[in-house]
Biopython code that builds the backbone (N, CA, C, O; Angstrom):
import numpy as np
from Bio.PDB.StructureBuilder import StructureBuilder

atoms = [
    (1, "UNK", "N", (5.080, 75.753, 101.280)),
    (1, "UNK", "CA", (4.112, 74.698, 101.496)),
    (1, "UNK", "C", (4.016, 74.379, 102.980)),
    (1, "UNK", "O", (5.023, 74.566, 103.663)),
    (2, "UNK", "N", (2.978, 73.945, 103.513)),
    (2, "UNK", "CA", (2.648, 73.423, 104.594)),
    (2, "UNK", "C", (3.223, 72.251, 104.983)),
    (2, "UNK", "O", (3.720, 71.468, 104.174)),
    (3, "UNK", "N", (3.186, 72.025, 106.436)),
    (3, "UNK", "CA", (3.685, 70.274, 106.379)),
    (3, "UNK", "C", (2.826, 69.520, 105.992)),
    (3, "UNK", "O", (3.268, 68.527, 105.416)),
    (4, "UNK", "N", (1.367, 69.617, 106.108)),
    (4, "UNK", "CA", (0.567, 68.358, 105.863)),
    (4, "UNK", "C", (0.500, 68.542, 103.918)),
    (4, "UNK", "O", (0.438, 67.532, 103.216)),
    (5, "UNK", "N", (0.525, 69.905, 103.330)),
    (5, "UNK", "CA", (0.843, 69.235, 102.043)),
    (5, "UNK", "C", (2.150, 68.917, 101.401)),
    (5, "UNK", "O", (2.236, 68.391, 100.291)),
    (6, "UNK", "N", (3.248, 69.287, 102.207)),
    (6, "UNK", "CA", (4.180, 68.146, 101.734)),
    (6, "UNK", "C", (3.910, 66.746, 102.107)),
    (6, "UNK", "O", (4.155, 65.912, 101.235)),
    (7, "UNK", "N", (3.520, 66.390, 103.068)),
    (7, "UNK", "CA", (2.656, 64.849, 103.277)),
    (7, "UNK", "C", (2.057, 64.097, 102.079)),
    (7, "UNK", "O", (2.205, 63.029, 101.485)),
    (8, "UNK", "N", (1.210, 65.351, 102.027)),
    (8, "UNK", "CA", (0.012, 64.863, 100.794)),
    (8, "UNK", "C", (0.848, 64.754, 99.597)),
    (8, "UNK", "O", (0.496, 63.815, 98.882)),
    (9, "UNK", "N", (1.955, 65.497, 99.108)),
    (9, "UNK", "CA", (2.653, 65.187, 97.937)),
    (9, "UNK", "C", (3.402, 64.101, 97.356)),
    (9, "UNK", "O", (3.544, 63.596, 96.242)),
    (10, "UNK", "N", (3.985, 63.872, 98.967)),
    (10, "UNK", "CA", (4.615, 62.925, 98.963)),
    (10, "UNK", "C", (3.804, 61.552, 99.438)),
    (10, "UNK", "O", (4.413, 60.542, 99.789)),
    (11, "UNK", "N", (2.919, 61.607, 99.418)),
    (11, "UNK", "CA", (1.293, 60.653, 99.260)),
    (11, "UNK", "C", (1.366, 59.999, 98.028)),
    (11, "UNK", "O", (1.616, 58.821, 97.775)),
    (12, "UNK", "N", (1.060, 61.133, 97.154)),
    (12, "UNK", "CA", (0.460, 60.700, 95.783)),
    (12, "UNK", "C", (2.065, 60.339, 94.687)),
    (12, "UNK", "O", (1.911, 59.760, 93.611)),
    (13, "UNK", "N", (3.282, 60.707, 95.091)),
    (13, "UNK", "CA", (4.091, 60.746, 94.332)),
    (13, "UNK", "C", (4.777, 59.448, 94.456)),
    (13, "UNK", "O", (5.561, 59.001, 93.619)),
    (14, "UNK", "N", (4.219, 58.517, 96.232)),
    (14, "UNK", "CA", (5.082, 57.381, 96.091)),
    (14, "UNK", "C", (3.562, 56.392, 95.623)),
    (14, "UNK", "O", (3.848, 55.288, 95.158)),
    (15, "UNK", "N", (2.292, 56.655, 95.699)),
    (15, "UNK", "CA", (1.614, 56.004, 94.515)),
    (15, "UNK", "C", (1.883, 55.825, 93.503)),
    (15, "UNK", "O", (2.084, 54.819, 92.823)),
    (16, "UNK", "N", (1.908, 57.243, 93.288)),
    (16, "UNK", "CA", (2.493, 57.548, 91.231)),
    (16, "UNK", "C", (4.104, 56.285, 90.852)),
    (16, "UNK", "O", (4.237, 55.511, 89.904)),
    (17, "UNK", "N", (4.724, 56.461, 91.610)),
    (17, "UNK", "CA", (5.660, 55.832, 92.027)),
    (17, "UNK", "C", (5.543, 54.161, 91.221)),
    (17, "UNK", "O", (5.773, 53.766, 90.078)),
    (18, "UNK", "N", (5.138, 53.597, 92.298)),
    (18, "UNK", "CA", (4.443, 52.177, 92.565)),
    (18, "UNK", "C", (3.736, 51.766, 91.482)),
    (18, "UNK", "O", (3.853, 50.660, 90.955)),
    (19, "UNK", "N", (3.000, 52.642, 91.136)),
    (19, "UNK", "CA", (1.817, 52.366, 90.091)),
    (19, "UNK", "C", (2.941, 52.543, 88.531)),
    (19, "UNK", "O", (3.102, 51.521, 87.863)),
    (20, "UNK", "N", (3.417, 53.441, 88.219)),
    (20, "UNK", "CA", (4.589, 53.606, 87.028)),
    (20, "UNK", "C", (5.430, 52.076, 87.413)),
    (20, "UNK", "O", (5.456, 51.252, 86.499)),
    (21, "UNK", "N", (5.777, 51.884, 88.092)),
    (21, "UNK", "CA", (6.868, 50.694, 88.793)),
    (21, "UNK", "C", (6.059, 49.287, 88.315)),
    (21, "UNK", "O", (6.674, 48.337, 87.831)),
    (22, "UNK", "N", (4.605, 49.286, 88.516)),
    (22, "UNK", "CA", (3.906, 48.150, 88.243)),
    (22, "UNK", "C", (4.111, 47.920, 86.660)),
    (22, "UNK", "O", (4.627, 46.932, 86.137)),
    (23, "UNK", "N", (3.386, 49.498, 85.772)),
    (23, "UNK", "CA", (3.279, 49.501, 84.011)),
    (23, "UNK", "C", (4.510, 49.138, 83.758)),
    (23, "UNK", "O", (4.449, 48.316, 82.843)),
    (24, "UNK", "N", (5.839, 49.347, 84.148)),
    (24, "UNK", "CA", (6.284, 49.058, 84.096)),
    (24, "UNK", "C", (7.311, 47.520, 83.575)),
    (24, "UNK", "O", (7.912, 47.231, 82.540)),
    (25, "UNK", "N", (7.091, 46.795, 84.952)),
    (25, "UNK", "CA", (7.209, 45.535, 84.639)),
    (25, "UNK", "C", (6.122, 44.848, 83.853)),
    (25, "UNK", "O", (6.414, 43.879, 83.152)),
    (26, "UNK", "N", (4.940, 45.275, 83.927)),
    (26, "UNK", "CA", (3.673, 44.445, 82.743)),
    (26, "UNK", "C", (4.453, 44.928, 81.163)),
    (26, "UNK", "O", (4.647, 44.187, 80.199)),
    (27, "UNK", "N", (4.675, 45.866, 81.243)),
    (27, "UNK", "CA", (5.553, 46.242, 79.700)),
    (27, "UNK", "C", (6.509, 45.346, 79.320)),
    (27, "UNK", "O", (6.472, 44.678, 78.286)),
    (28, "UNK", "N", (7.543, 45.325, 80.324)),
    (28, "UNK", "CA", (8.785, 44.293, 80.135)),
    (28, "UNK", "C", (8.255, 42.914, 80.180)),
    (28, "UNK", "O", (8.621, 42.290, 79.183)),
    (29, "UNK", "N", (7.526, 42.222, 80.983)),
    (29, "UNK", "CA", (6.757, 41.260, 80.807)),
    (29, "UNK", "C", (6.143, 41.176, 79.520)),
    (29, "UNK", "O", (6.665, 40.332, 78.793)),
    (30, "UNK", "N", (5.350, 41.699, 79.115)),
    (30, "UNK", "CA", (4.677, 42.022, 77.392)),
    (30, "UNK", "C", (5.765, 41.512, 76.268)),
    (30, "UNK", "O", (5.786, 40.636, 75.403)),
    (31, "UNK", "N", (6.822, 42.720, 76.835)),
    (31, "UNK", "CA", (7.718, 42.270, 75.685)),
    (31, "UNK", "C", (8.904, 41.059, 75.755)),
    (31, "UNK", "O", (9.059, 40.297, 74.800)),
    (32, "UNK", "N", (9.762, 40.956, 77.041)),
    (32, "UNK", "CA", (10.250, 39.424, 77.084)),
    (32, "UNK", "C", (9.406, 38.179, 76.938)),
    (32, "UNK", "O", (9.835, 37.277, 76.217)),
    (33, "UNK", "N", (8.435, 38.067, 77.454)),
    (33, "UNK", "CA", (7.442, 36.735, 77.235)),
    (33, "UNK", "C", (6.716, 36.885, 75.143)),
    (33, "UNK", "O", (5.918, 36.279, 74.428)),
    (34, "UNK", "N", (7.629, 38.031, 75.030)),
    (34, "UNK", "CA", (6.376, 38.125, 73.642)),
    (34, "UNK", "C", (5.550, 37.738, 73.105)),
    (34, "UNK", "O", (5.491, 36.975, 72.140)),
    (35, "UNK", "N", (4.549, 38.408, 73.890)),
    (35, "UNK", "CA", (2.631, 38.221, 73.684)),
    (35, "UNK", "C", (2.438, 39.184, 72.843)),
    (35, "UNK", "O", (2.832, 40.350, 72.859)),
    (36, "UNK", "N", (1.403, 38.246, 71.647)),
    (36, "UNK", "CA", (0.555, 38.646, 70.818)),
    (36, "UNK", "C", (1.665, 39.103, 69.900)),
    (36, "UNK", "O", (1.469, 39.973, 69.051)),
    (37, "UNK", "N", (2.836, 38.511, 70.076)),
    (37, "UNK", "CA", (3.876, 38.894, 69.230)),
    (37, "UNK", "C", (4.460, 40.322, 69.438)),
    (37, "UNK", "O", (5.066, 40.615, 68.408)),
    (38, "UNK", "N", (4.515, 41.180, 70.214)),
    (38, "UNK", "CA", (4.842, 42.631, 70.054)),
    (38, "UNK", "C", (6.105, 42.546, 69.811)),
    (38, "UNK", "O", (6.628, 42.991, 68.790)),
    (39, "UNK", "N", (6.777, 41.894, 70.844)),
    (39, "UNK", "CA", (8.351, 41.892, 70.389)),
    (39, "UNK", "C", (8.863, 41.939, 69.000)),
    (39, "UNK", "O", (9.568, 42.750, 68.400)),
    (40, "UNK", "N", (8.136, 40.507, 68.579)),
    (40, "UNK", "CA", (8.524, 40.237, 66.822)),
    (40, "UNK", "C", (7.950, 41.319, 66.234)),
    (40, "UNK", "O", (8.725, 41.765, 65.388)),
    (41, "UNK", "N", (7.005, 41.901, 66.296)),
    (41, "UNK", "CA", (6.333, 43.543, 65.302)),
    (41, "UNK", "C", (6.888, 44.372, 65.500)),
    (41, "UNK", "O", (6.937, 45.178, 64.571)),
    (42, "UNK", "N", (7.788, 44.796, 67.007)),
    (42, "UNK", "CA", (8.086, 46.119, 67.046)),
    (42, "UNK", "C", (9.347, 46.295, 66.442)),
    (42, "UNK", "O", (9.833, 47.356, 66.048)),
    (43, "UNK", "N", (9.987, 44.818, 66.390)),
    (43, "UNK", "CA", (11.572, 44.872, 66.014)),
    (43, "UNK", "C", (11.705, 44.633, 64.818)),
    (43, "UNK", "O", (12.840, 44.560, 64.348)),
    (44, "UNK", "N", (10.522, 44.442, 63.986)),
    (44, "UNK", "CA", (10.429, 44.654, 62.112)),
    (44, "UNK", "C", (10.085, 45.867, 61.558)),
    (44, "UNK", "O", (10.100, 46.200, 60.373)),
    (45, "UNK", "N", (9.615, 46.808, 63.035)),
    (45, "UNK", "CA", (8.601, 47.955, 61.924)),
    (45, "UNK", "C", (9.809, 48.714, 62.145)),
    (45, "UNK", "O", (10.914, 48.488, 62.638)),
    (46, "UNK", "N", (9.120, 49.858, 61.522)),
    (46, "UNK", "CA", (10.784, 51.100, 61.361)),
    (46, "UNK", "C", (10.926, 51.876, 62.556)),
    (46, "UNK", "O", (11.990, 52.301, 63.007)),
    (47, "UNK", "N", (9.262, 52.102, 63.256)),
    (47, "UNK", "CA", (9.242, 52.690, 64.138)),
    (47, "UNK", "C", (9.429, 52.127, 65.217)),
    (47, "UNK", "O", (8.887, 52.619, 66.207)),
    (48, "UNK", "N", (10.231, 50.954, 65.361)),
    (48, "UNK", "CA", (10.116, 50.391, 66.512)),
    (48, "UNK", "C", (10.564, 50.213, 67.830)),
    (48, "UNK", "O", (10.509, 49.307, 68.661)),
    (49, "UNK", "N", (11.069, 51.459, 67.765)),
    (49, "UNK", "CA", (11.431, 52.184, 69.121)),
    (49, "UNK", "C", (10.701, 53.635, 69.814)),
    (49, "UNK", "O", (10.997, 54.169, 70.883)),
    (50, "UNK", "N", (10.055, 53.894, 69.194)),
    (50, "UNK", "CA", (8.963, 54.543, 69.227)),
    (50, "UNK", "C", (7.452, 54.005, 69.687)),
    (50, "UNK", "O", (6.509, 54.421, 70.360)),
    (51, "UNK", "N", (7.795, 52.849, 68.924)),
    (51, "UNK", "CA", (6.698, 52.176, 69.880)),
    (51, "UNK", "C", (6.575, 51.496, 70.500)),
    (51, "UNK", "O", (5.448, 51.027, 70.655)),
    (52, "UNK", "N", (7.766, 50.985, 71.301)),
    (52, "UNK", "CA", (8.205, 50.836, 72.648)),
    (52, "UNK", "C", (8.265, 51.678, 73.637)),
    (52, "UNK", "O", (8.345, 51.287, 74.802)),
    (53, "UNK", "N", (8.227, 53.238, 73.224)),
    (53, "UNK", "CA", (8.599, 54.033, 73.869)),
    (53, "UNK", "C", (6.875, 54.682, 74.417)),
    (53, "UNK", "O", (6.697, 55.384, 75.412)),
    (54, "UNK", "N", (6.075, 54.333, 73.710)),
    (54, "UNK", "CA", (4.600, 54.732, 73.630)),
    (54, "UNK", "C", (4.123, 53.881, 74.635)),
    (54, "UNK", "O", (3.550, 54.207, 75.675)),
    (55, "UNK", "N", (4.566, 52.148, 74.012)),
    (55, "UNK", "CA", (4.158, 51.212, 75.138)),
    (55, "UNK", "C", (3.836, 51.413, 76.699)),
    (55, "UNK", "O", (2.794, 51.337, 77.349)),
    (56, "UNK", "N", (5.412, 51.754, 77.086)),
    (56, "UNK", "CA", (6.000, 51.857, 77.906)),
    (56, "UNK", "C", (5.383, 53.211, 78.944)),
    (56, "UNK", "O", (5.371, 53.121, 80.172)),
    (57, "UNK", "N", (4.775, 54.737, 78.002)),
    (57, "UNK", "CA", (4.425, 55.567, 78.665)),
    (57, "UNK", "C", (2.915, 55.196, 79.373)),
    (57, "UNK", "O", (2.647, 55.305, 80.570)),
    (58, "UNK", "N", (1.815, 54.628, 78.055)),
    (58, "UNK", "CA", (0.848, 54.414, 77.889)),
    (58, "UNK", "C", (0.792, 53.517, 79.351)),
    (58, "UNK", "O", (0.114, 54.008, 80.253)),
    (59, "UNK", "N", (1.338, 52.495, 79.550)),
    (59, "UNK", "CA", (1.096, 51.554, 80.486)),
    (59, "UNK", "C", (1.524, 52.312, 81.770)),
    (59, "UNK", "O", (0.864, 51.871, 82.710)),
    (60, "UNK", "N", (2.362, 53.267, 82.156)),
    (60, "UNK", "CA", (3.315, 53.570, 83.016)),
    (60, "UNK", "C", (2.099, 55.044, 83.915)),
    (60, "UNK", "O", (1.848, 55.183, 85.112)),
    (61, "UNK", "N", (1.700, 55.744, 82.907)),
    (61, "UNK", "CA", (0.646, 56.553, 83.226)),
    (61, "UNK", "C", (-0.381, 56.411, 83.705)),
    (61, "UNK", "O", (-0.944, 57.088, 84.565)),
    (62, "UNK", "N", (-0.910, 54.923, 82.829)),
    (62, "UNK", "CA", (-2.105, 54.302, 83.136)),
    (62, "UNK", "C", (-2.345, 53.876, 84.764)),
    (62, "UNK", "O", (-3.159, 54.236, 85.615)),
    (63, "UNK", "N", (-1.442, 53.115, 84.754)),
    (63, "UNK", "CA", (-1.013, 52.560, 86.176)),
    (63, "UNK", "C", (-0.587, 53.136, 87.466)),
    (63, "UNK", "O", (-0.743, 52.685, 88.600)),
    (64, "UNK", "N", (0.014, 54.283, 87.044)),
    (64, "UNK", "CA", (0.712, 55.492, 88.002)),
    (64, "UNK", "C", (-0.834, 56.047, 88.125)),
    (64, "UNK", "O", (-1.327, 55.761, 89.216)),
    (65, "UNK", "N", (-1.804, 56.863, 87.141)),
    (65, "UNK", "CA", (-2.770, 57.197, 88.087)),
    (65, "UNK", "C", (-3.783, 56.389, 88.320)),
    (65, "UNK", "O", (-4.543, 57.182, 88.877)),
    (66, "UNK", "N", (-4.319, 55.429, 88.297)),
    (66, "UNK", "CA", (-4.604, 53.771, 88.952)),
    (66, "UNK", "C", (-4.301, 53.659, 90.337)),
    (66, "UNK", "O", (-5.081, 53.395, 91.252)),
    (67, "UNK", "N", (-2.966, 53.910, 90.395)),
    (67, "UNK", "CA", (-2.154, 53.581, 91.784)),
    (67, "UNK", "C", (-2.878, 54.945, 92.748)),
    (67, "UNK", "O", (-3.474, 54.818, 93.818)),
    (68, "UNK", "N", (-2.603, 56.269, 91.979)),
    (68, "UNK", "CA", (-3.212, 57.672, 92.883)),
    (68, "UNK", "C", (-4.670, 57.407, 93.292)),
    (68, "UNK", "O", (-5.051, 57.453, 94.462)),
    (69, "UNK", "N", (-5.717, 57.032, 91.887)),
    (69, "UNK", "CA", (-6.864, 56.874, 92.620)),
    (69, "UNK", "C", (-7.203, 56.452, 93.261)),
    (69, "UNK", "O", (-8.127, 57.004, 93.858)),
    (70, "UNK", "N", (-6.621, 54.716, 93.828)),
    (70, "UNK", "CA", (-6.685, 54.101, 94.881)),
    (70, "UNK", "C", (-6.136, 54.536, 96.033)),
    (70, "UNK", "O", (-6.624, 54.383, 97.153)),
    (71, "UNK", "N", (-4.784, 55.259, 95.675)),
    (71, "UNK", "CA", (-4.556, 55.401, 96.823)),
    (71, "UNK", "C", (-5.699, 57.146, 97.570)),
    (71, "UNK", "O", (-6.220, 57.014, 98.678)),
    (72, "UNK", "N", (-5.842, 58.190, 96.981)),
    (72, "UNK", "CA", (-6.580, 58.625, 97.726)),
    (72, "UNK", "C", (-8.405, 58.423, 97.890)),
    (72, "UNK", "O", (-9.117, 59.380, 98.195)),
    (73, "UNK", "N", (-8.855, 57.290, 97.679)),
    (73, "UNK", "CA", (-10.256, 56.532, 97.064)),
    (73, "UNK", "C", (-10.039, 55.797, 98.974)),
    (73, "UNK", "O", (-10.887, 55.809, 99.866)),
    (74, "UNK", "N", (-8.730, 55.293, 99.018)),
    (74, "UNK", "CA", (-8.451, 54.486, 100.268)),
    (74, "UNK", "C", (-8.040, 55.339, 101.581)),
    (74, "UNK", "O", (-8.259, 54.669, 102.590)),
    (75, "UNK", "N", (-7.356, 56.993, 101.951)),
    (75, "UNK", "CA", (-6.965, 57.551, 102.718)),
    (75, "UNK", "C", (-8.056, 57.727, 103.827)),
    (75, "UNK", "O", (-7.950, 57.153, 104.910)),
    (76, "UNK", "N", (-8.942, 58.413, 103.565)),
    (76, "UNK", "CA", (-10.315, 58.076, 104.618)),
    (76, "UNK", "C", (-9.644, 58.735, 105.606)),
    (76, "UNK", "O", (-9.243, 57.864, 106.378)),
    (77, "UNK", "N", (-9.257, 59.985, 106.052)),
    (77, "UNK", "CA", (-8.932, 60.044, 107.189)),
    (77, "UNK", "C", (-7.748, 60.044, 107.631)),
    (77, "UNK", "O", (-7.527, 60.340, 108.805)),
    (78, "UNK", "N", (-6.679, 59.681, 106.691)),
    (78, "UNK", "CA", (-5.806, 59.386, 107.358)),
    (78, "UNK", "C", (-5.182, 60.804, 107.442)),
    (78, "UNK", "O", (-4.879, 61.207, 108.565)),
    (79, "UNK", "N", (-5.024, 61.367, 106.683)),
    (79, "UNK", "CA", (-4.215, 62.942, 107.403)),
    (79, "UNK", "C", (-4.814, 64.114, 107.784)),
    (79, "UNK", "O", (-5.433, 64.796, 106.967)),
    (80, "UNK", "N", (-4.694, 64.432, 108.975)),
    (80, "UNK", "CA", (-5.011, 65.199, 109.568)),
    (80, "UNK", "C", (-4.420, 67.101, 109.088)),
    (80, "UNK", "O", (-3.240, 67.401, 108.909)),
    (81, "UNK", "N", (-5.515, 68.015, 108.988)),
    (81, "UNK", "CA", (-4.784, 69.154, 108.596)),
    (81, "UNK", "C", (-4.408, 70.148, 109.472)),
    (81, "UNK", "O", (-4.839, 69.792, 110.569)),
    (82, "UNK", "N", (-3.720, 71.419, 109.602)),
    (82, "UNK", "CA", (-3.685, 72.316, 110.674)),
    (82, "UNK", "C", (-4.751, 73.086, 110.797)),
    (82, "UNK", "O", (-4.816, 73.909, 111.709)),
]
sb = StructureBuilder()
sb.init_structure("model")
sb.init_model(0)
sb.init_chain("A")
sb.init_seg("    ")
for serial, (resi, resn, name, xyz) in enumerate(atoms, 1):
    if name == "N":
        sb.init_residue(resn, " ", resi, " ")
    sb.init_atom(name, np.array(xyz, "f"), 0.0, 1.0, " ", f" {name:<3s}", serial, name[0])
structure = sb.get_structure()
């Protein structure tokens, strides 16, 4: 690899980063504050670690590429190539 696309990788991976880091805490938030009840549903159904585990990707993905599109939607210039 080049230097400017290890740059660029390491661009989008501390977005991806940040953005997973955000779904993250909105998940744990979701479920300690237990809204809309999830807590109480997930810890009666059978599957309910499974669908914590869905929660958790669903939001984490969402947000991770959220975080990428903004962040290269916002670069404009900023790296220069050889």
């Amino acid at each position: 690899m080049r230097s400017f696309e290890k740059t660029l990788v390491m661009f989008l991976l501390k977005h991806l980063t940040s953005g997973a880091a955000g779904g993250g805490v909105l998940g744990t938030g979701l479920l300690l504050l237990d809204i809309a009840s999830l807590r109480t549903l997930m810890g009666q159904s059978d599957g309910g670690v499974l669908a914590i585990l869905l929660l958790f990707f669903g939001l984490m993905a969402t947000f991770g590429t959220v975080a990428i599109a903004i962040g290269v939607m916002t670069m404009n210039g900023m790296f220069d190539h050889d």
